[in-house]
N, C-alpha and C positions, 0 to 999 in steps of 0.2 A: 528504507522501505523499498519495495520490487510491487511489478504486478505482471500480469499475466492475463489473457484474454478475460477470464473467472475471476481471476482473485487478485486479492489487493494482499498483499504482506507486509506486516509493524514488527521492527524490532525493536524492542525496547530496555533498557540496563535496569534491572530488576535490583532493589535497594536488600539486597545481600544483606548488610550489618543489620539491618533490622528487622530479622527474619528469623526462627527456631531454625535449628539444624535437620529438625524431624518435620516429616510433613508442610516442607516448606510453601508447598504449590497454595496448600488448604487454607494458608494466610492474606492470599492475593485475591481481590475481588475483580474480575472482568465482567463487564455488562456491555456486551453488544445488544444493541437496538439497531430497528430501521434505520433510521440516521443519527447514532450518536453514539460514540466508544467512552466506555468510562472504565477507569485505571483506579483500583487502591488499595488497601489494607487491611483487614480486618479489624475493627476496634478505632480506627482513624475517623476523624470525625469529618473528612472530605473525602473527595476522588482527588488523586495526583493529577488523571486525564478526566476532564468531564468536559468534551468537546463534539461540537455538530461536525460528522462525516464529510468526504469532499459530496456524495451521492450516496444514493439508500445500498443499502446493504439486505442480500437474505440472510436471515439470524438462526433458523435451524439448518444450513447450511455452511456458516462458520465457525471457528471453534478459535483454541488458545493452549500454550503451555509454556510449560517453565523448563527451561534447561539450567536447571541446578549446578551443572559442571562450569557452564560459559557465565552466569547469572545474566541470562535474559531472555526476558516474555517475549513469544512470538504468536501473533496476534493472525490470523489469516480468517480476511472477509469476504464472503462472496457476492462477487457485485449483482445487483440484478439487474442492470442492462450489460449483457455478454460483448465485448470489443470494445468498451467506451476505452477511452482513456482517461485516468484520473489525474488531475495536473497538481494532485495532492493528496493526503491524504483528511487531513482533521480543518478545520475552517477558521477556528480561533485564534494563530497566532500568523503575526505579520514576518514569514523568512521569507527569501526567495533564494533559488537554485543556483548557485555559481557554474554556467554553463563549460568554464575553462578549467575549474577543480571539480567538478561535478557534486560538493559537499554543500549543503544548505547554511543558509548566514542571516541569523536574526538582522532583521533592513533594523531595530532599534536597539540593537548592542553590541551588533559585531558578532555577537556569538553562536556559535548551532545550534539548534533548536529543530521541533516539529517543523514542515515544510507546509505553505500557504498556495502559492501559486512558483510555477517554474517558469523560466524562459523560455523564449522560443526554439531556440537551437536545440534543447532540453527537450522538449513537446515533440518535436519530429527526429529526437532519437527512440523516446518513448513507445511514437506510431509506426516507425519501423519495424520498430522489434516487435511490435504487437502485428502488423500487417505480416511478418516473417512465418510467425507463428500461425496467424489465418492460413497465409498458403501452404506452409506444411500439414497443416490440420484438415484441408481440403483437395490436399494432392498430395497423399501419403507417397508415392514413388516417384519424387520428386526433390532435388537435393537444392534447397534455399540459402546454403552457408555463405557463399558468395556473390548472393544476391544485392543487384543496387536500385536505388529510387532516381529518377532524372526529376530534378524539378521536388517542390513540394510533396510530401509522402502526405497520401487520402487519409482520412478517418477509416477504420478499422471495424467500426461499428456500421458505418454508412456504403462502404465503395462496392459496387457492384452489387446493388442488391441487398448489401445489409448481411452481415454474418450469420449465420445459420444456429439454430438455438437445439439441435436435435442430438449435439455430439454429444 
């Protein structure tokens, strides 16, 4: 997953063998809500995801598709508080962020899985790139690329006033 000042982006590995070749998309059910993403099937008698969000989501503002060539969903939510940072996405499973491989590791199997909470070092890569992105967005003639933070890098949503909701 990625996010961006707006949006929060899910990729997900879409179960291929168990899909028609024809109108594959029309078999996948996505249910974005305010705070809760659900993942499944058509005909299945569960959701693969039926998980509470890290924070609310606006729902006629995000959407979903299937890339049939790669086989996988990609999920993009748009947060409603613009700059937050999300230290996750879904709330129900216990990973946490390998800040040295930067790949998520279920804390009760050793294995990947959805991401819970990240580390610290993880958290202020995240609000870097998001504070990056505010300053670019706020001083278009302006070149951020090598840009650095001294010290703890601010919340993104909060520093100076609070990021601007009008863009």
């Amino acid at each position: 997953w990625e996010q961006s000042l707006e949006e929060v982006t899910i990729y997900i590995d879409a179960p291929m063998q168990q899909l028609p070749k024809q109108h594959t998309a029309s078999y996948i059910i996505v249910n974005i809500l305010t705070d809760r993403l659900q993942v499944g099937l058509k005909g299945g008698d569960r959701h693969f995801i039926d998980e509470k969000t890290f924070d609310k989501v606006k729902v006629k503002e995000s959407s979903w598709y299937l890339d049939c060539d790669e086989g996988v969903i990609t999920i993009v939510l748009a947060k409603c508080f613009r700059g937050q940072t999300w230290e996750g996405v879904l709330c129900g499973h216990t990973t946490l962020v390998d800040g040295n491989s930067g790949g998520a590791v279920d804390a009760s199997s050793g294995r990947g899985g959805i991401q819970e909470s990240i580390d610290p070092i993880t958290k202020q890569e995240m609000q870097k790139t998001l504070m990056l992105e505010r300053f670019q967005e706020e001083n278009p003639g302006f070149d951020f690329r090598d840009a650095e933070f001294n010290g703890q890098v601010p919340d993104p949503r909060t520093f100076m006033g609070g990021v601007g909701y009008n863009h």
